[in-house]
Steps between C-alpha positions, in 0.01 A plus 500: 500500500866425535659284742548570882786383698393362786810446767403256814533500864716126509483388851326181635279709767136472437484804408729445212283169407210721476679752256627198279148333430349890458759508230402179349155589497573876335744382259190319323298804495789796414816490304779496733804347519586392928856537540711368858751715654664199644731406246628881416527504896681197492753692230439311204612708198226397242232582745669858614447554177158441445397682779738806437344556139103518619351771372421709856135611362411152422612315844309470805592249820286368725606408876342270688624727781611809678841292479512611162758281356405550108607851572766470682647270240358713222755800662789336536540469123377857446168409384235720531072408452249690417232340760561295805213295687529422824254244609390383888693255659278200544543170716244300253549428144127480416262608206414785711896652502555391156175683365584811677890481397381429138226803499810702622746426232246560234397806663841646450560351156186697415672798584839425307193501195531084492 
């Protein structure tokens, strides 16, 4: 298996919460490497960088919402994925969310061949 980049809804709703500790938890089970888009959104050059050279077929991002800011950001700098999840926006950070977010994420890294 080779590494998946993993690029983050970064806002401070719950929903975004949720997607962070999913992360957490999936980043013990797969090989993935969970990547911000705040700081190339912010316009710093080493970060631009990084996120301009991902290999398309190996980078998914997961949004917390239908806001979709991961994507957004992700299009500004030209940067295209090969998966996007979308998850339900939630007003609860609980077990509950986070197992469903997490079963999501591994779903789709299952079909990138993670």
């Amino acid at each position: 298996m080779s590494q998946i980049n993993v690029v983050m809804c970064s806002g401070f709703s719950p929903s975004s919460r949720m997607v962070r500790k999913a992360l957490r938890r999936v980043s013990e089970k797969a090989d993935i490497k969970v990547i911000s888009v705040c700081p190339p959104d912010a316009g710093l050059t080493k970060y631009v960088e990084e996120i301009t050279s991902l290999d398309p077929s190996r980078t998914m991002v997961v949004e917390g919402c239908d806001g979709c800011c991961g994507s957004m950001g992700l299009m500004l700098h030209g940067v295209s994925v090969a998966k996007t999840v979308i998850m339900e926006k939630v007003s609860n950070v609980d077990d509950k969310a986070i197992d469903k977010a997490e079963q999501a994420i591994l779903a789709a890294l299952r079909e990138m061949g993670q």
